[in-house]
N, C-alpha and C positions, 0 to 999 in steps of 0.2 A: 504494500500500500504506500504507504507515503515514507518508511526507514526513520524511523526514529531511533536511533542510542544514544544511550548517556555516555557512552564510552569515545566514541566514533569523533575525532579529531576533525574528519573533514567538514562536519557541516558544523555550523555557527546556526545557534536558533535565535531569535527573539523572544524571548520566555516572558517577558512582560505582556508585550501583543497577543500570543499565544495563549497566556492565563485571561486577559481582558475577553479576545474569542470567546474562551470556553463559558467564562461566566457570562455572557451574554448570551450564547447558546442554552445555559443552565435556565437562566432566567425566561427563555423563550417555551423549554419544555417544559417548564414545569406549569402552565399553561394547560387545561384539559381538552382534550382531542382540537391539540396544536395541528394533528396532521390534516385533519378534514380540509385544507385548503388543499391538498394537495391533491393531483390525478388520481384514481383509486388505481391505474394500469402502473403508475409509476411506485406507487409506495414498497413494494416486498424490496428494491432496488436502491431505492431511497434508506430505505432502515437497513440495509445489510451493510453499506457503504458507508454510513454514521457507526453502526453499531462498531463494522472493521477499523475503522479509526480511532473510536474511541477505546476499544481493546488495544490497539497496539500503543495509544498515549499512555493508560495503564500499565501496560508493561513495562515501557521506557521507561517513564519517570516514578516509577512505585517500587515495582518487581526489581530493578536494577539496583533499587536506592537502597536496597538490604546488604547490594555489594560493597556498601563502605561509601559510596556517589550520591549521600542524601542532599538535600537543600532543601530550605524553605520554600522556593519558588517553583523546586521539584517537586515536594509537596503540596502544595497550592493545585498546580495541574494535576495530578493524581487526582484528589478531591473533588478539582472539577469535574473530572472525566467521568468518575464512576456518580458523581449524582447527574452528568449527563446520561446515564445506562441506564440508571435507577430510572428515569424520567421516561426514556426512549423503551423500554422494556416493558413500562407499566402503559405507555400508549399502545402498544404493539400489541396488549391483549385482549383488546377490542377487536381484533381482527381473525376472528378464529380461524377463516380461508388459506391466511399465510402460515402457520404451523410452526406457532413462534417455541413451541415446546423447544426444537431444534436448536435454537436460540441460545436459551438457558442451557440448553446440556450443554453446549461449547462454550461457553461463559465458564460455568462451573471446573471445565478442564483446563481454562486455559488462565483462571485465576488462581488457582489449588500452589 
């Protein structure tokens, strides 16, 4: 998806803009059935694409910060991200057709 690591030298992030994003995002889902503005043909593509990013900002800035690479600001996105999931996850169960169970199991595996 987009490569995020905390380790990874070559890329320089803007973790400030990055955290302002995600709280902005935060602030948007957690808004009830945020999604209904959107195509009903687009949405399983839309939440898989949000959800895969927001797993893999998870992993970067969380999962990696056990290895000794914490930060405040590491943590900050962390935090954001997964009450972006928390939001996007609990909107996605309105949708019984897309077979969000899917969802959660890989979540589950991939936060363990």
């Amino acid at each position: 998806m987009l490569g995020f690591s905390i380790s990874s030298s070559k890329n320089i992030y803007v973790l400030a803009y990055l955290n302002w994003l995600l709280w902005a995002l935060t602030h948007l889902t957690c808004q009830k059935r945020w999604s209904t503005a959107l195509r009903r043909s687009e949405l399983k593509s839309h939440f898989s694409k949000v959800l895969g990013v927001l797993v893999e900002l998870v992993q970067a800035f969380h999962l990696e910060c056990g290895k000794g690479g914490s930060s405040y600001m590491g943590l900050s996105i962390a935090q954001a991200s997964i009450l972006c999931l928390c939001h996007l996850l609990e909107e996605m169960q309105q949708y019984q057709d897309l077979k969000v169970s899917r969802y959660f199991n890989t979540l589950k595996v991939v936060l363990q």
